[in-house]
N, CA and C of each residue as an Amber inpcrd file, in Angstrom:
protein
   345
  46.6030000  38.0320000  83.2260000  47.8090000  38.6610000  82.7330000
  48.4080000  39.4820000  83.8740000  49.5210000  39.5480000  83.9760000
  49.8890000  39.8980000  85.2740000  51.7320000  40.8040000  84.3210000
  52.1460000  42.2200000  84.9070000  53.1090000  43.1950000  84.0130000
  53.9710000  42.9630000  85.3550000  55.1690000  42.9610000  85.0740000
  56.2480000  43.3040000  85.9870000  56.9130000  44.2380000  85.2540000
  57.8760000  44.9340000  86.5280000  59.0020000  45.6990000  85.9990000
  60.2460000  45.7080000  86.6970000  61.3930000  45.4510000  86.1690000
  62.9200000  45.5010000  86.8530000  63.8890000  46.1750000  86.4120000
  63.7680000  47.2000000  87.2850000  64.5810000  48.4710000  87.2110000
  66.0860000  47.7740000  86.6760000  67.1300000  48.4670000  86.0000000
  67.8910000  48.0030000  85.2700000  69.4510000  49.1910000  84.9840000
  70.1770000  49.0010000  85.0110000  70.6780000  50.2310000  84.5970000
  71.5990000  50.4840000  86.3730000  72.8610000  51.4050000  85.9920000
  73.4180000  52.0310000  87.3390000  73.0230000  53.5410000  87.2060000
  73.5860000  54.4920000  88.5890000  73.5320000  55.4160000  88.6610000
  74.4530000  56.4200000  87.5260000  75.5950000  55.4210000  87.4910000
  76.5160000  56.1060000  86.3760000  76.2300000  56.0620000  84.5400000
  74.9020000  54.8660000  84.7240000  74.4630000  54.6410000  83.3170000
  73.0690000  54.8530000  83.1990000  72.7760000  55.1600000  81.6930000
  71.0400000  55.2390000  81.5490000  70.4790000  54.2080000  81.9540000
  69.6910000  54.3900000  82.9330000  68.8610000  53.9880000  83.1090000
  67.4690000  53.3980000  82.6410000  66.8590000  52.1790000  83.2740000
  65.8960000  51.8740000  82.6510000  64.8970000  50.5790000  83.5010000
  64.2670000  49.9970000  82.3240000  63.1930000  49.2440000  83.0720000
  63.3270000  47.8670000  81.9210000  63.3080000  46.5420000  82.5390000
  62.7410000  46.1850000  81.7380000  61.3310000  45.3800000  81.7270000
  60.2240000  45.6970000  81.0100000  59.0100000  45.4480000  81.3120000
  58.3960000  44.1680000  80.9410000  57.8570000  43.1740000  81.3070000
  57.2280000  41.6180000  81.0070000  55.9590000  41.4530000  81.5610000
  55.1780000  41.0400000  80.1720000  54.3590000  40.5800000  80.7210000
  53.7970000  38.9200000  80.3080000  53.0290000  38.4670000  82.2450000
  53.2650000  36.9520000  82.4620000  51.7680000  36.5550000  81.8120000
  51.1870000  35.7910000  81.4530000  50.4700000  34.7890000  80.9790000
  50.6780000  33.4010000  81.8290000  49.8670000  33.5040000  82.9040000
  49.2610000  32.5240000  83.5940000  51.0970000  32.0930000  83.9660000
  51.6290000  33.1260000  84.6600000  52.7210000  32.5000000  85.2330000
  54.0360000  32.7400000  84.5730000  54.3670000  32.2660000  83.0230000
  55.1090000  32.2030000  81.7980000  55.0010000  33.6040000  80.9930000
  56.2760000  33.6400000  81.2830000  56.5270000  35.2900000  80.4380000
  56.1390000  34.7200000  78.9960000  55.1310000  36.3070000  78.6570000
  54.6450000  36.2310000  77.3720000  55.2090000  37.2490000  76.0420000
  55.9380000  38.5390000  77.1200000  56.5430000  39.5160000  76.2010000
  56.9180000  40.4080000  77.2170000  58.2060000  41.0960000  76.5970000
  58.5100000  41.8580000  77.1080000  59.8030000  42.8710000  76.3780000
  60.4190000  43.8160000  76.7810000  60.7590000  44.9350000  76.1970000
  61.3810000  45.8220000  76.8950000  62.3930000  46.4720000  76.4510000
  63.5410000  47.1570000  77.2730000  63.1460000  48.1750000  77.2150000
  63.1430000  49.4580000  77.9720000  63.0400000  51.1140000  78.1140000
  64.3770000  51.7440000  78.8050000  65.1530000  52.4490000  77.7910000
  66.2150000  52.9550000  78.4350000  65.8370000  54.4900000  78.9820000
  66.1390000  54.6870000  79.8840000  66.0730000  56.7070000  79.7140000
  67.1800000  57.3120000  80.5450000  66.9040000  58.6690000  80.4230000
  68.1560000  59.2760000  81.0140000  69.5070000  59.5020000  79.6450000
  68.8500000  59.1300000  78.5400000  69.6110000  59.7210000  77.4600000
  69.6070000  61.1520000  77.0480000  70.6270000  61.8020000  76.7800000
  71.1690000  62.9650000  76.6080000  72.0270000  63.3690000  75.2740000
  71.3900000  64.8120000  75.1090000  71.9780000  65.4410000  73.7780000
  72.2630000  66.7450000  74.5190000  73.1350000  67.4680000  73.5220000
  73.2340000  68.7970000  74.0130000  71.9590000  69.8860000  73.3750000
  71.2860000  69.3690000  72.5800000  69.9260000  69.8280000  71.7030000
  68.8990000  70.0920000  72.4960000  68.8510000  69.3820000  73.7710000
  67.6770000  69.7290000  74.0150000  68.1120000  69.2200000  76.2030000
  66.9920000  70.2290000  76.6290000  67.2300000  70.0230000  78.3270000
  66.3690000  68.5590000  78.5790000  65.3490000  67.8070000  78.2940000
  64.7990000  66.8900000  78.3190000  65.4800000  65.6720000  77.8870000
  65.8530000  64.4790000  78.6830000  66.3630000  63.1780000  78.2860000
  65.2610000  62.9830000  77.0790000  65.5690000  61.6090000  76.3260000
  65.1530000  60.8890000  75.4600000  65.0860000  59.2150000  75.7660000
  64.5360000  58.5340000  75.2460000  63.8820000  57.2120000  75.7660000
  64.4700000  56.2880000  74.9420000  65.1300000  55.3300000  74.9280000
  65.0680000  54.2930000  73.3930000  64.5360000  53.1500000  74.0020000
  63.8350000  52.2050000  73.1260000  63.0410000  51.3750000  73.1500000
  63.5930000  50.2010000  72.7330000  63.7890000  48.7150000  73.2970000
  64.6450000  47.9520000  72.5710000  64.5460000  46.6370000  72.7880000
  64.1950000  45.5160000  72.0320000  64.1260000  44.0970000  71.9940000
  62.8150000  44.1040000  72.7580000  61.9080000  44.5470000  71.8410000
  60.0190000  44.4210000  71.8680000  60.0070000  42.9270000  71.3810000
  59.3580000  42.0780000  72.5810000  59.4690000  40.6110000  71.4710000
  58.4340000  39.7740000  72.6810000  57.6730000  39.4410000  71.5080000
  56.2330000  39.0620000  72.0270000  56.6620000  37.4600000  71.9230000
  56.7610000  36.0130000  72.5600000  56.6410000  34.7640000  72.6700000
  55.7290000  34.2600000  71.0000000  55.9590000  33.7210000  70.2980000
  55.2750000  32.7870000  69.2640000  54.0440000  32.7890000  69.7020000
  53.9890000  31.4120000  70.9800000  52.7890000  30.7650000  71.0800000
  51.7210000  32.0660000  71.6540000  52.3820000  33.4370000  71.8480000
  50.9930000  34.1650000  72.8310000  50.9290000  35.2330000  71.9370000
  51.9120000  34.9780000  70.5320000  50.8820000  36.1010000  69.4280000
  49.4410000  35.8300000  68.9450000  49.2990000  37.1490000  68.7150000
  47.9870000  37.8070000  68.3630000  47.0180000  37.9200000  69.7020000
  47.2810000  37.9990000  70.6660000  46.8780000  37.9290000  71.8490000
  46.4540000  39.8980000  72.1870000  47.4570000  40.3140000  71.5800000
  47.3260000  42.1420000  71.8620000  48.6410000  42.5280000  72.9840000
  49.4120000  41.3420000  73.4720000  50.8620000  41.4870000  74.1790000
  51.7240000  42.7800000  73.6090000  51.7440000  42.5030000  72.1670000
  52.9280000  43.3390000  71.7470000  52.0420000  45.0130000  71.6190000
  51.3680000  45.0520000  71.7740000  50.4000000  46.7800000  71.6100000
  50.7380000  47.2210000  72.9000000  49.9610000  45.9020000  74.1380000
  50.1530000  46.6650000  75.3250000  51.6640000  46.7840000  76.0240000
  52.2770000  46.1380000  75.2940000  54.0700000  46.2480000  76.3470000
  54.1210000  47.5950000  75.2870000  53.9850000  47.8490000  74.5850000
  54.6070000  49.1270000  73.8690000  53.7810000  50.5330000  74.6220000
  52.6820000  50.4370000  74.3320000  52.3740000  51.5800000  75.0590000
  52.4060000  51.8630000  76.4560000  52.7180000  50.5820000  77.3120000
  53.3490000  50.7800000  79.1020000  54.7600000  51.2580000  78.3550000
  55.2870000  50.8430000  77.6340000  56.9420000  51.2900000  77.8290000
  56.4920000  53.2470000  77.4710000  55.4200000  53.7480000  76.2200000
  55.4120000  54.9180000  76.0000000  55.2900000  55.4760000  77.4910000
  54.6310000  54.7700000  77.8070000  54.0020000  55.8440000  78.9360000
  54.9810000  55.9600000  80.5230000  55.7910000  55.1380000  80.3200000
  57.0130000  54.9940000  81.0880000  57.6690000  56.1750000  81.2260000
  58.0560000  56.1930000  79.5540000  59.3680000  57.3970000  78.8480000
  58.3900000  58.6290000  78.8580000  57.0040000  59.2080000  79.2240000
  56.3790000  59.9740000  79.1920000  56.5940000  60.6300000  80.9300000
  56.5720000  59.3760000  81.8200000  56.3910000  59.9000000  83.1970000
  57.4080000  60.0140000  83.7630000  58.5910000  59.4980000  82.6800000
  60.7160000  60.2230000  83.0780000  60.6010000  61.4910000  82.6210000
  59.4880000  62.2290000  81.7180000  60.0220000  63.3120000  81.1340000
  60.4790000  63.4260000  79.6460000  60.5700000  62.3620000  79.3000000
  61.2570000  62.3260000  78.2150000  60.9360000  63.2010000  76.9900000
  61.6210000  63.8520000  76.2860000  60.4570000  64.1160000  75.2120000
  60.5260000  63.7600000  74.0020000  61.4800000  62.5050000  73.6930000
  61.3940000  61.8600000  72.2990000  61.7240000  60.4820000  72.7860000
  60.6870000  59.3400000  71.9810000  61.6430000  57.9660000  72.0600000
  62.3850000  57.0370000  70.7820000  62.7720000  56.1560000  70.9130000
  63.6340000  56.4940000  69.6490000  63.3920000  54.6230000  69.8220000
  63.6130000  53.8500000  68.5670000  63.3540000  52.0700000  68.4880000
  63.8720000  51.8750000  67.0550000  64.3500000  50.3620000  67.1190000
  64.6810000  50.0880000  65.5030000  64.3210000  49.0200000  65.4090000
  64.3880000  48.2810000  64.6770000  63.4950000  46.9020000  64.3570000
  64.1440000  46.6830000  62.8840000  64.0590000  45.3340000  62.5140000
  65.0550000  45.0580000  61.3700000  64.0750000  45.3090000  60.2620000
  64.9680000  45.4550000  59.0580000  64.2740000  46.4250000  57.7400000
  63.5260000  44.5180000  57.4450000  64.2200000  43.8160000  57.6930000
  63.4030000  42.0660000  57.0370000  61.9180000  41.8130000  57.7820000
  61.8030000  42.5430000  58.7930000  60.2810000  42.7200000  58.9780000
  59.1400000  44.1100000  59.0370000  59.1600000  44.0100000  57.8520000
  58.7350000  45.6220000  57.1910000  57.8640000  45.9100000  58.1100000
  56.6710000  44.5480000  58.3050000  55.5000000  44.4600000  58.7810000
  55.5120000  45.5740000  60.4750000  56.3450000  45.2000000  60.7420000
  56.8710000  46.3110000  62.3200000  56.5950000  47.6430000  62.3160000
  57.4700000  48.0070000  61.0610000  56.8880000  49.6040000  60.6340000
  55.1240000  50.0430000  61.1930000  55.0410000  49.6010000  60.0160000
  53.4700000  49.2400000  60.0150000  52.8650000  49.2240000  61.5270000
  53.1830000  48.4780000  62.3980000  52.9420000  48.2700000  63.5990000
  53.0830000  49.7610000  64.7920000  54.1850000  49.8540000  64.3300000
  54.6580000  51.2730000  65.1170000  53.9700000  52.6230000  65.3270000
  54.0560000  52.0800000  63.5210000  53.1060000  53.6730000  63.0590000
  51.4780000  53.8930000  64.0540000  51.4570000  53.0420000  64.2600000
  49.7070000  53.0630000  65.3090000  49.5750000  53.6080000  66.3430000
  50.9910000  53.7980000  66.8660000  51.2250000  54.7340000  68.1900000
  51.9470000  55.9530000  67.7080000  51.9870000  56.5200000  66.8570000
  52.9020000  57.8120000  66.3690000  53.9710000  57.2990000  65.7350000
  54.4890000  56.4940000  65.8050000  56.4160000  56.4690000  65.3290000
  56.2150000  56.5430000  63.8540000  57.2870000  57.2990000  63.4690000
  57.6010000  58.0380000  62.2130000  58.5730000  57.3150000  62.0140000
  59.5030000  57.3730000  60.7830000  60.4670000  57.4060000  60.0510000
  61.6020000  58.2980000  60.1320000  62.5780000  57.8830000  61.0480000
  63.5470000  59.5200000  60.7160000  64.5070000  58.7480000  60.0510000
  64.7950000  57.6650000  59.2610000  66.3910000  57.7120000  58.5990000
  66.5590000  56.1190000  59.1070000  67.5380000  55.8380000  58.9920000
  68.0400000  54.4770000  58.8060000  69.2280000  54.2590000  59.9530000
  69.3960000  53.2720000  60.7070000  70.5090000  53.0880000  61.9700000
  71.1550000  52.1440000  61.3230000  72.9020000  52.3140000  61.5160000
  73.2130000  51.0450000  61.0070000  73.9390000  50.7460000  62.6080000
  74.5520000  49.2920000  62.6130000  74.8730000  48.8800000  64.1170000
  76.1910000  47.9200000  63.9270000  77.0610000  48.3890000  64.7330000
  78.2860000  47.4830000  64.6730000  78.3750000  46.6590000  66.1090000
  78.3450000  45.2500000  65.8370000  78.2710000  44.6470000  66.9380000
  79.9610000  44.4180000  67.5570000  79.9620000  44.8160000  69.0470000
  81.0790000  44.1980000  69.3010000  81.4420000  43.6600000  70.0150000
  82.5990000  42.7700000  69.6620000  82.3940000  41.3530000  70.4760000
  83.8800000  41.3610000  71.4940000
């Protein structure tokens, strides 16, 4: 198993990484880390987490545990001090998943796509 990372993002935008990992060559999963997000609430950026998506054929392998906790520990060594992810309500099962590393429940995102 072999992790890459490609920095992503400009100086004028949040910044980020996005992280993959290869399986004998062939990306097996991988997952976006934004940071450098900002509120006026607090002096510490915030992290969001986004399009966690592990390959079919290389589930149940433990891919999707370990790209999540390299991305925590990413948004831990920017400083960050909250990260933030959504995942669609049609796979409840995710929740569930999340919850194993801390993630809570704060409320519901809705998203307007635009084209």
């Amino acid at each position: 198993m072999e992790i890459k990372r490609k920095k992503i993002g400009s100086f004028f935008n949040p910044y980020g990484v996005r992280i993959a990992i290869l399986d004998k060559k062939e990306e097996a999963a991988h997952a976006y880390v934004y940071y450098g997000l900002h509120n006026d609430l607090h002096e510490k950026p915030f992290a969001f987490l986004e399009d966690v998506f592990v390959e079919e054929k290389f589930r149940k392998r433990g891919y999707g545990v370990i790209i999540v906790r390299i991305a925590i520990n990413e948004a831990r060594k920017k400083g960050c001090y909250k990260m933030i992810l959504t995942f669609r309500h049609s796979k409840e099962w995710l929740g569930y998943f999340y919850q194993q590393f801390g993630f809570e429940s704060q409320g519901n995102e809705m998203r307007l796509n635009l084209k």
